[in-house]
N, C-alpha and C positions, 0 to 999 in steps of 0.2 A: 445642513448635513443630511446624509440620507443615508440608514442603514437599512440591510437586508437579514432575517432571520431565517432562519433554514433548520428546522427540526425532522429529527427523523420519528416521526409519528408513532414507531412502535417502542421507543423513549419515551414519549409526552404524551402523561394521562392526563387528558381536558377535566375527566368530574373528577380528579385530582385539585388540578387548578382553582375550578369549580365552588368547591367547599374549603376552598384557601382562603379562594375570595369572601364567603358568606360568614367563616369568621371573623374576617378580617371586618366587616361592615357590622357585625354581631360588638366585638369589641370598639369599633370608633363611637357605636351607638353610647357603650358605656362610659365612656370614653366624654363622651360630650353632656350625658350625666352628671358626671363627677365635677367639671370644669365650671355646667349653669350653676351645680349646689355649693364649689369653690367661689364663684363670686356674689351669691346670696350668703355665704358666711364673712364675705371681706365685708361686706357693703354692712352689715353688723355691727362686726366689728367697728369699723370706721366711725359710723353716728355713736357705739357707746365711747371710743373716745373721743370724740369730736363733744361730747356732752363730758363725761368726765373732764376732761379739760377746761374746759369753761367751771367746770364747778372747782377744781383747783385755784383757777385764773380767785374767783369768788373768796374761798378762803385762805388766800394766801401764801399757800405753797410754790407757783408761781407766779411771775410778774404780768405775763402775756398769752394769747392764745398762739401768739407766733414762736415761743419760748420752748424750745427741745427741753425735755425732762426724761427724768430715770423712775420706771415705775415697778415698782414688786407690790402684789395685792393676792392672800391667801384668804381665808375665813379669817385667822384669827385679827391680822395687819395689813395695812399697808404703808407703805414707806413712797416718797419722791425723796428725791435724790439723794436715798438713804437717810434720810430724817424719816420716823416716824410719826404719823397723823395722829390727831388726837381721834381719841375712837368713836365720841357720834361724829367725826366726816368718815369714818374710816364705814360706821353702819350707812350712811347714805350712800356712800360710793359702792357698798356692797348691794344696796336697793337698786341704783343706775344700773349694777350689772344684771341682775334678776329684770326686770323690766324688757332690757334688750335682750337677754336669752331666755328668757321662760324657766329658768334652774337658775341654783347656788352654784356660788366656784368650785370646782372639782380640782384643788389642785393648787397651783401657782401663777399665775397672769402676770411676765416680765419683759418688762420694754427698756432695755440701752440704746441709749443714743447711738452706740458706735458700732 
């Protein structure tokens, strides 16, 4: 297809357009920011539980590394699948998290299966 544009120029202000565009390239920059620092926090995330897991797998909370589970972990607990941990796993699993963030949990850390 082939279309034709036809402005009437004393309409369309170019250093209008201009500084549309330098925003527009201003914010993709940020834009693409956010997105590298979005997948440097998954990739994080991911190895601390891909290690937490295993350390479950370890003390018996689940069966497998293949095994969906329900995770709630604050300061004071954590809990799989609503069972509460006994509390030295409950302080390792709070070390695992310090290790792969550099801080303590601010908060609640919860994973549903569904």
């Amino acid at each position: 297809k082939h279309f034709d544009f036809k402005f009437d120029s004393a309409e369309f202000d170019m250093s209008e357009l201009n500084e549309s565009m330098k925003e527009l390239k201003k914010n993709m920059k940020g834009l693409k920011i956010e997105v590298h620092d979005m997948k440097g926090e998954m990739k994080k995330l991911n190895l601390f539980l891909n290690e937490l897991k295993s350390e479950l797998v370890k003390d018996g909370y689940i069966n497998s590394d293949d095994e969906e589970y329900d995770l709630e972990m604050t300061t004071a607990i954590t809990k799989v699948n609503d069972r509460v941990v006994k509390q030295e796993h409950h302080k390792k699993y709070l070390e695992l998290y310090k290790k792969h963030y550099d801080k303590e949990i601010d908060g609640t850390i919860k994973i549903d299966r569904d």
